[in-house]
C-alpha positions as protocol buffer text, in pm:
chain_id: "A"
residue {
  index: 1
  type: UNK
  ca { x: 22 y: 758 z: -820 }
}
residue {
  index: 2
  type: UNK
  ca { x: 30 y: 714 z: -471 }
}
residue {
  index: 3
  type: UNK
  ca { x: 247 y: 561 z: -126 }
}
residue {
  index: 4
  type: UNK
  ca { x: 168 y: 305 z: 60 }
}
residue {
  index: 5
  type: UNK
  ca { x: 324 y: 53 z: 269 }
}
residue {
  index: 6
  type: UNK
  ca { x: 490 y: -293 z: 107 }
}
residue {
  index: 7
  type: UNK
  ca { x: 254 y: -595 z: 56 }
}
residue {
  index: 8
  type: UNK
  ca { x: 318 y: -815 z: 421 }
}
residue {
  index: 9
  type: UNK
  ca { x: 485 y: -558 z: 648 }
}
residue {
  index: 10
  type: UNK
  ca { x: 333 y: -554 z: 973 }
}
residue {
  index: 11
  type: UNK
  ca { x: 457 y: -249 z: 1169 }
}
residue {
  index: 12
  type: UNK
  ca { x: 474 y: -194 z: 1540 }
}
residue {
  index: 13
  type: UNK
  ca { x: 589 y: 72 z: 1768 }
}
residue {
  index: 14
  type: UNK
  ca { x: 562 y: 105 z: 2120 }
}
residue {
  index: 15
  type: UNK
  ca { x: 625 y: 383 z: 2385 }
}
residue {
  index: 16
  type: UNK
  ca { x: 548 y: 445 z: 2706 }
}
residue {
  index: 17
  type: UNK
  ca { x: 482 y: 780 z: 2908 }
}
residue {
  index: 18
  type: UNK
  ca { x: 414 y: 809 z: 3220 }
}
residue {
  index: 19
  type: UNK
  ca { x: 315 y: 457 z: 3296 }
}
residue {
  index: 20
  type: UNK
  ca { x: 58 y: 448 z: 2999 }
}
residue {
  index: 21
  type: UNK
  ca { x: 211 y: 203 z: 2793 }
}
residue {
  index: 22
  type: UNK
  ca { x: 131 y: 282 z: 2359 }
}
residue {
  index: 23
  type: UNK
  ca { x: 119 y: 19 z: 2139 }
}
residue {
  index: 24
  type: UNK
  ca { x: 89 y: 112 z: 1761 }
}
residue {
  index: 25
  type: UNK
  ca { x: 41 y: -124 z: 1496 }
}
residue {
  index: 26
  type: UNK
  ca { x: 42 y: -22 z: 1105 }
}
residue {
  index: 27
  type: UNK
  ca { x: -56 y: -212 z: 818 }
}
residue {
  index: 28
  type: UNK
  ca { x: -174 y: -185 z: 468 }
}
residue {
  index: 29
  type: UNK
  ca { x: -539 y: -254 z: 411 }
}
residue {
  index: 30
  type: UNK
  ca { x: -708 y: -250 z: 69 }
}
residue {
  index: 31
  type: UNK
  ca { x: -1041 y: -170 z: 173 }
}
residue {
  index: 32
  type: UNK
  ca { x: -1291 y: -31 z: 508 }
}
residue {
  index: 33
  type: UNK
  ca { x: -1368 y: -392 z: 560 }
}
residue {
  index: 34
  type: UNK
  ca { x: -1009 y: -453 z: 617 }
}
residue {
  index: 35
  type: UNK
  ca { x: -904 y: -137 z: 810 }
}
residue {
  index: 36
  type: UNK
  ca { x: -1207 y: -265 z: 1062 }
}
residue {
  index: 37
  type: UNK
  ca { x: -1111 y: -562 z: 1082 }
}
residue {
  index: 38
  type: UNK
  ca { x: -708 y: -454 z: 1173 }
}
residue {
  index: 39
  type: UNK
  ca { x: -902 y: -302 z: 1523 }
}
residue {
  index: 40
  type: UNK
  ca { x: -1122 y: -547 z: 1590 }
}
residue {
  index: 41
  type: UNK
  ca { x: -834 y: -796 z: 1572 }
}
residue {
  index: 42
  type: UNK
  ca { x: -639 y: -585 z: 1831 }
}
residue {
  index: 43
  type: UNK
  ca { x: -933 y: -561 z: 2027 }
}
residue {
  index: 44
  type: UNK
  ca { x: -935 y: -957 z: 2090 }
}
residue {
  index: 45
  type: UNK
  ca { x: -548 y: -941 z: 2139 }
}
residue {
  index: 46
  type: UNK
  ca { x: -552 y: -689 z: 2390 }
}
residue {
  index: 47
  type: UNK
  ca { x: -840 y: -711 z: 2559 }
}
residue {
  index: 48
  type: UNK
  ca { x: -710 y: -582 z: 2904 }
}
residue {
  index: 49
  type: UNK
  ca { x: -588 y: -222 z: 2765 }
}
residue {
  index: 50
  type: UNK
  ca { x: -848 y: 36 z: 2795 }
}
residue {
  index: 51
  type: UNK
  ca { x: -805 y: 203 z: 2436 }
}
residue {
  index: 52
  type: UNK
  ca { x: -807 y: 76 z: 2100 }
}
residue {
  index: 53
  type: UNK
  ca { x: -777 y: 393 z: 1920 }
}
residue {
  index: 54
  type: UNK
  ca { x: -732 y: 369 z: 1503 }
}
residue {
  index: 55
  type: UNK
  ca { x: -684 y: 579 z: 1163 }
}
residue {
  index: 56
  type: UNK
  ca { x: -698 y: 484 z: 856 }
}
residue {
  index: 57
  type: UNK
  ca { x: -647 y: 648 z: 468 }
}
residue {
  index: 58
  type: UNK
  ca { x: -805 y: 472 z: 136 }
}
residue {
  index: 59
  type: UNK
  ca { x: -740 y: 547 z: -188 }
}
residue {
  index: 60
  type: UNK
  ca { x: -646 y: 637 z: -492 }
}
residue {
  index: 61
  type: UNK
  ca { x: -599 y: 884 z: -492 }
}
residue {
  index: 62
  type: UNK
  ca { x: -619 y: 924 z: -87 }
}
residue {
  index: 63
  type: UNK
  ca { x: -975 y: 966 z: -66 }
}
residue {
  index: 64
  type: UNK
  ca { x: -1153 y: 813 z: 257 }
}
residue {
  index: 65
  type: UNK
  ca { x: -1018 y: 930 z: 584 }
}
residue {
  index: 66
  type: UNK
  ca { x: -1181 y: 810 z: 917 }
}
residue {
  index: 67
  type: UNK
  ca { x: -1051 y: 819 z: 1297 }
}
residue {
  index: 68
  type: UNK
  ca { x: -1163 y: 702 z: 1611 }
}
residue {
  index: 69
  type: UNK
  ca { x: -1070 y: 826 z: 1956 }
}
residue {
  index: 70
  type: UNK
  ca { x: -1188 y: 456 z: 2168 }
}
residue {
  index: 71
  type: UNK
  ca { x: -1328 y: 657 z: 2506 }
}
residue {
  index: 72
  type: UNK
  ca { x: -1030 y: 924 z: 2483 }
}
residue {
  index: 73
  type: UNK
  ca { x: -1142 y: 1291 z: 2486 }
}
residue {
  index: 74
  type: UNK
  ca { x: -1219 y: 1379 z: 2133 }
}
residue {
  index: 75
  type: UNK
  ca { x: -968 y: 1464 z: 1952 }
}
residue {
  index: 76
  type: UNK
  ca { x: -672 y: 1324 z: 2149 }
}
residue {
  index: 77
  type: UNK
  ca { x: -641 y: 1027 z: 1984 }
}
residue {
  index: 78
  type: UNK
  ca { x: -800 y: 927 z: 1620 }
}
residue {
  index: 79
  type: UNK
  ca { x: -733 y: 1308 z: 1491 }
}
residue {
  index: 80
  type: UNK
  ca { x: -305 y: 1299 z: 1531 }
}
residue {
  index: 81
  type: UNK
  ca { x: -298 y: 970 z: 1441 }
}
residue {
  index: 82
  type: UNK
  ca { x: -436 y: 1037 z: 1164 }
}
residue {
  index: 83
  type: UNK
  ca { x: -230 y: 1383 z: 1045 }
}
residue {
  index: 84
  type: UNK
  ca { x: 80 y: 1159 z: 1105 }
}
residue {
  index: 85
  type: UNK
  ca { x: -26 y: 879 z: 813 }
}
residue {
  index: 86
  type: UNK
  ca { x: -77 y: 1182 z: 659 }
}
residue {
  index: 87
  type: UNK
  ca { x: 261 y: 1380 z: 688 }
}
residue {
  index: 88
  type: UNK
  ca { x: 416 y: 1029 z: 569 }
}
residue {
  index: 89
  type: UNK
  ca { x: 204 y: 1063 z: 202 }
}
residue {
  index: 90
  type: UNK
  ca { x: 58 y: 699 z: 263 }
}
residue {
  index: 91
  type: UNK
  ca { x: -261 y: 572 z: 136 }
}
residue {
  index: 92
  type: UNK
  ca { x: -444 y: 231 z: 235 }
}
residue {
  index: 93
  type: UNK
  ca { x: -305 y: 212 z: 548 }
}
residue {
  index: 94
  type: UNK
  ca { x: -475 y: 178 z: 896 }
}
residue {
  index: 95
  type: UNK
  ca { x: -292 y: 234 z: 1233 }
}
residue {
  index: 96
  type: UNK
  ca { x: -442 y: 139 z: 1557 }
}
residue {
  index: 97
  type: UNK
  ca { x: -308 y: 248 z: 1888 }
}
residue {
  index: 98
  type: UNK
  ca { x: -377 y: 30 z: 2193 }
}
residue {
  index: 99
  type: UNK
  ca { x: -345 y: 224 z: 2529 }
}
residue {
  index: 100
  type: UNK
  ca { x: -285 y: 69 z: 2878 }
}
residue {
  index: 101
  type: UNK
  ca { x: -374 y: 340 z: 3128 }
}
residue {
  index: 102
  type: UNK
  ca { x: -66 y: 398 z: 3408 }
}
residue {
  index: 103
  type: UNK
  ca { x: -314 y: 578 z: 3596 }
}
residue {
  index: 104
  type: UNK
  ca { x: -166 y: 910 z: 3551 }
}
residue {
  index: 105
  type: UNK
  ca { x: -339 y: 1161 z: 3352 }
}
residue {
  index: 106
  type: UNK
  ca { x: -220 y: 1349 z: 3042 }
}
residue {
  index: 107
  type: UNK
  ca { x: -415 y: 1587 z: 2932 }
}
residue {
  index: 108
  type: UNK
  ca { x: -530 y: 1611 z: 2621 }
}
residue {
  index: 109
  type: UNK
  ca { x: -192 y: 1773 z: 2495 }
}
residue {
  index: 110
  type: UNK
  ca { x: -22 y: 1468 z: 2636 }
}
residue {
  index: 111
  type: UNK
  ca { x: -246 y: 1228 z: 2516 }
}
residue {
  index: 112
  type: UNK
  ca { x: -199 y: 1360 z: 2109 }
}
residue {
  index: 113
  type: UNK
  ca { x: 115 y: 1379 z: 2140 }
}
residue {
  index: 114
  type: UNK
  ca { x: 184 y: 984 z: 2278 }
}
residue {
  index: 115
  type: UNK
  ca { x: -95 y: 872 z: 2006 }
}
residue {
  index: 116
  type: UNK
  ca { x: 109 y: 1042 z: 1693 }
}
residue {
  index: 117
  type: UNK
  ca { x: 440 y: 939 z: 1842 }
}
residue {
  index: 118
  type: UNK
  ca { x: 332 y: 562 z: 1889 }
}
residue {
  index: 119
  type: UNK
  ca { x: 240 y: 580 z: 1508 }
}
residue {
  index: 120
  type: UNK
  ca { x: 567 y: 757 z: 1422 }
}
residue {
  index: 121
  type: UNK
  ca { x: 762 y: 482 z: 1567 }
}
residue {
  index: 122
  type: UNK
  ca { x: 588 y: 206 z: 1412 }
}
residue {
  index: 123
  type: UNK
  ca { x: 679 y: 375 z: 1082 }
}
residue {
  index: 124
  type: UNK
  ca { x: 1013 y: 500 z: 1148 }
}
residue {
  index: 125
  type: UNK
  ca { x: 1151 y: 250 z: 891 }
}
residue {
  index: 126
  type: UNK
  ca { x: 824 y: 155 z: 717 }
}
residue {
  index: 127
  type: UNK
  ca { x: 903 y: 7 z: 373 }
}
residue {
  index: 128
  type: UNK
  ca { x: 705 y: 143 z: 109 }
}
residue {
  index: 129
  type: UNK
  ca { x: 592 y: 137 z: -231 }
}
residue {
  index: 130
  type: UNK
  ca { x: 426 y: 342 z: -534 }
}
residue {
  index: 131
  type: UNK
  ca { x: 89 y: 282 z: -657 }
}
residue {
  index: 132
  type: UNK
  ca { x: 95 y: 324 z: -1015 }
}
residue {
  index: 133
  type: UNK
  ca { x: -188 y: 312 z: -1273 }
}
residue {
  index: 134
  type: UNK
  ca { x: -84 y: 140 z: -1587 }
}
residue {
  index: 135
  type: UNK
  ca { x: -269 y: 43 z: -1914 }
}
residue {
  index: 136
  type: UNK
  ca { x: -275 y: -306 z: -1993 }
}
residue {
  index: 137
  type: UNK
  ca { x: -191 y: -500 z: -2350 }
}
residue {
  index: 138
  type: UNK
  ca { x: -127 y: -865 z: -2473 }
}
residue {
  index: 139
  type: UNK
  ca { x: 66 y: -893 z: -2750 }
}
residue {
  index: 140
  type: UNK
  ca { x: 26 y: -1304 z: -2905 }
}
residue {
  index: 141
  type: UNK
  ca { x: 328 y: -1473 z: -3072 }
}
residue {
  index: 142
  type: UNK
  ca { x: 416 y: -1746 z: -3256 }
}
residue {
  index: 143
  type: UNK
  ca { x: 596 y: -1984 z: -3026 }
}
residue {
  index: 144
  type: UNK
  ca { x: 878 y: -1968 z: -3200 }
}
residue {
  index: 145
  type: UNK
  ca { x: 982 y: -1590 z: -3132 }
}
residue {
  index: 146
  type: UNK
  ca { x: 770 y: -1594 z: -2810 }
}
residue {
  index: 147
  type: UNK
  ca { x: 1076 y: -1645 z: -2592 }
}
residue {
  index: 148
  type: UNK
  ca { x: 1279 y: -1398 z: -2774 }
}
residue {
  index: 149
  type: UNK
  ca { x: 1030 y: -1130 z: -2752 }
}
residue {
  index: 150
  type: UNK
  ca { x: 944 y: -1164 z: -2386 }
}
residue {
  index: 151
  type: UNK
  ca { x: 1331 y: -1172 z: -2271 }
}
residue {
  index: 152
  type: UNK
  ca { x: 1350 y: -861 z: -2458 }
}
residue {
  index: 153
  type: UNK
  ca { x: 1101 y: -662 z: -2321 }
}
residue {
  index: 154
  type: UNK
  ca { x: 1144 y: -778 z: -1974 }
}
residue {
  index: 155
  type: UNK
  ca { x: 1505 y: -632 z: -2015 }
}
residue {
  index: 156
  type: UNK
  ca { x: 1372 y: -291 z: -2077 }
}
residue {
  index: 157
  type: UNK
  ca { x: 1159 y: -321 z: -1782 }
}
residue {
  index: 158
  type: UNK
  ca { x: 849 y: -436 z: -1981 }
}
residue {
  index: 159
  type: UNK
  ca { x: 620 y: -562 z: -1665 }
}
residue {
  index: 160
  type: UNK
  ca { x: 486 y: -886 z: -1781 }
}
residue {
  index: 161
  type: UNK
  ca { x: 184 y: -1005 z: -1576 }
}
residue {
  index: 162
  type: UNK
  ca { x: 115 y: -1313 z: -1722 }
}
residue {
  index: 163
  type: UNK
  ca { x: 215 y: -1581 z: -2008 }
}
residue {
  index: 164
  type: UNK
  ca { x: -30 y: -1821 z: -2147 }
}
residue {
  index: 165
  type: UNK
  ca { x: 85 y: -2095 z: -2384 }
}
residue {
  index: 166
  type: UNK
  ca { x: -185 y: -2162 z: -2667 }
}
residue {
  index: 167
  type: UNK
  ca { x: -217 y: -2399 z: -2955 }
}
residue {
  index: 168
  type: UNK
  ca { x: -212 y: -2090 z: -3182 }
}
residue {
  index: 169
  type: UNK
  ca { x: 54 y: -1930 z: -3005 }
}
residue {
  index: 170
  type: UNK
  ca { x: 175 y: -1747 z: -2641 }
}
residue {
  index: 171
  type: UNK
  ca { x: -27 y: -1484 z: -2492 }
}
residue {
  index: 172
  type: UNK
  ca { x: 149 y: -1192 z: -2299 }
}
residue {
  index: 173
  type: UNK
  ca { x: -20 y: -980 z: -2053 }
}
residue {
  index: 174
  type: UNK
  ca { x: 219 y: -681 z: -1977 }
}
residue {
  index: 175
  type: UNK
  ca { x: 169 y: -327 z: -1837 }
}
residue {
  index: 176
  type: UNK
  ca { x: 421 y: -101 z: -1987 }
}
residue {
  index: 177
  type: UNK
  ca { x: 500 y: 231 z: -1848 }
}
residue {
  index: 178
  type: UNK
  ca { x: 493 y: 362 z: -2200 }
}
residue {
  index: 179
  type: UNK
  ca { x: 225 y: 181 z: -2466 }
}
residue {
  index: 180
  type: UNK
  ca { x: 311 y: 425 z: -2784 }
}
residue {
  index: 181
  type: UNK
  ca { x: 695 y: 344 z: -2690 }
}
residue {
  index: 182
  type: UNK
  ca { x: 608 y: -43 z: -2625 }
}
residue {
  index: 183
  type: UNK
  ca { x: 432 y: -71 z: -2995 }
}
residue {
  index: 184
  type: UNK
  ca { x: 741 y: 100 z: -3124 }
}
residue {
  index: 185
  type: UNK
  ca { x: 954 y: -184 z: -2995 }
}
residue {
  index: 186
  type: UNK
  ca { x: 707 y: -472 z: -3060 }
}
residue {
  index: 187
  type: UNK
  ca { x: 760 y: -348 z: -3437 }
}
residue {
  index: 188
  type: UNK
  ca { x: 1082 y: -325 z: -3422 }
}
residue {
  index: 189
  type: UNK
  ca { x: 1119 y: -692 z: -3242 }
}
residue {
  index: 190
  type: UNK
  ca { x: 857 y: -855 z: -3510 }
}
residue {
  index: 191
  type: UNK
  ca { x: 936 y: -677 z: -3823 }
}
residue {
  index: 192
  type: UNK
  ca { x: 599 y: -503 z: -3744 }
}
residue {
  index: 193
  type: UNK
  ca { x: 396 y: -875 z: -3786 }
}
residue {
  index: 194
  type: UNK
  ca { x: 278 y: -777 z: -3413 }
}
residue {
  index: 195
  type: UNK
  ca { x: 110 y: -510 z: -3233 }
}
residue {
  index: 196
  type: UNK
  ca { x: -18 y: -480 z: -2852 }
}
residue {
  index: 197
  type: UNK
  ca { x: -392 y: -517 z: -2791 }
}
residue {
  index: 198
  type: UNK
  ca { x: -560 y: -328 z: -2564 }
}
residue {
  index: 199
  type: UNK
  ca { x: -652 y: -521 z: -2235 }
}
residue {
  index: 200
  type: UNK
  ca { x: -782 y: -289 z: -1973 }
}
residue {
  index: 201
  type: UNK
  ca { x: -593 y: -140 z: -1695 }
}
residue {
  index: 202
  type: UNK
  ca { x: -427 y: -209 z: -1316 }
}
residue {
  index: 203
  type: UNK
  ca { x: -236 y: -111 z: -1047 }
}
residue {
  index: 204
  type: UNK
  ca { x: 119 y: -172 z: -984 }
}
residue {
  index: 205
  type: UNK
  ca { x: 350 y: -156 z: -673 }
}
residue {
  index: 206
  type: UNK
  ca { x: 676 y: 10 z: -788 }
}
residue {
  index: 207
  type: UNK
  ca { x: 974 y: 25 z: -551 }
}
residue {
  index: 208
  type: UNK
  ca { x: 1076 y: 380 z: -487 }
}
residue {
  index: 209
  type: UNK
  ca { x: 1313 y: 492 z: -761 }
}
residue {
  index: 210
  type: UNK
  ca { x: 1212 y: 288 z: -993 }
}
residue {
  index: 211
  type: UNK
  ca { x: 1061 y: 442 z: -1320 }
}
residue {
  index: 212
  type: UNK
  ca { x: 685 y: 532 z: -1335 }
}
């Protein structure tokens, strides 16, 4: 289990110190491909600004960290933003920083501290998720207790991924957080003429709070 950010939320921050103006942008990214492609689309956007600094964190778990400073003294740049997407937890996310220079130097104190703040403030209020590995099952019913049985388990917070309607019956996909405690209920709901199948395995977004 892992955090990352909510499917479509596009963060930005922006500060400015010093007449160097920051511009953070933070986004979830499922792969390197992506996380590359995130800075080479702020490149083209902002091609006047002298830095286009980025981080990004893969996972699960949080596994493939890479940073790049852009022309800023190493270190300065890639490095904080990183250890800030770190401090928040999150995993597949990539933040890139674009830097107009106010012609006033930093140093490289300066310069670390505006790159992890510019990320900071694009995720001040960052909605996030959990990443949760779950088993997969289908369960198949007859169609006349299909309805029944699905209403059911979606009221005890059954996920159900899919329904397929069949000439032999219906077909649920579901990814409970619990499979011994789902077959239990499937008996109980069938008078034991059902039991799940074993269908491989995925990854869910929970909201926070919600049960694993």
């Amino acid at each position: 289990m892992y955090a990352t950010l909510a499917r479509g939320a596009d963060l930005t921050g922006e500060i400015e110190v010093r007449r160097s103006r920051f511009r953070a942008v933070v986004r979830r990214v499922g792969d390197e491909a992506a996380a590359r492609a995130l800075v080479e689309e702020q490149r083209r956007a902002h091609r006047d600004a002298r830095h286009h600094c980025s981080a990004f964190v893969l996972g699960p778990p949080p596994s493939t960290e890479r940073s790049n400073d852009d022309g800023e003294p190493s270190g300065t740049a890639g490095a904080p933003m990183l250890e800030v997407l770190r401090g928040h937890g999150l995993s597949d996310v990539c933040a890139v920083v674009v830097r107009w220079f106010g012609g006033t130097l930093l140093g490289t104190g300066g310069l670390a501290r505006a790159y992890a703040e510019a990320v900071e403030t694009a995720l001040a209020h960052a909605p996030t998720v959990r990443r949760v590995r779950r088993e997969l099952v289908t369960l198949t019913l007859p169609h006349a207790d299909a309805g029944r049985v699905e209403s059911e388990l979606r009221a005890r917070d059954v996920q159900v991924r899919d329904t397929t309607y069949g000439a032999d019956g219906v077909r649920l996909l579901l990814a409970p957080a619990d499979v011994a405690a789902l077959t239990e209920q499937v008996a109980a709901l069938t008078a034991g003429a059902v039991a799940p199948e074993p269908a491989g395995a995925t990854w869910l977004d929970l909201p926070p709070g919600q049960g694993v």
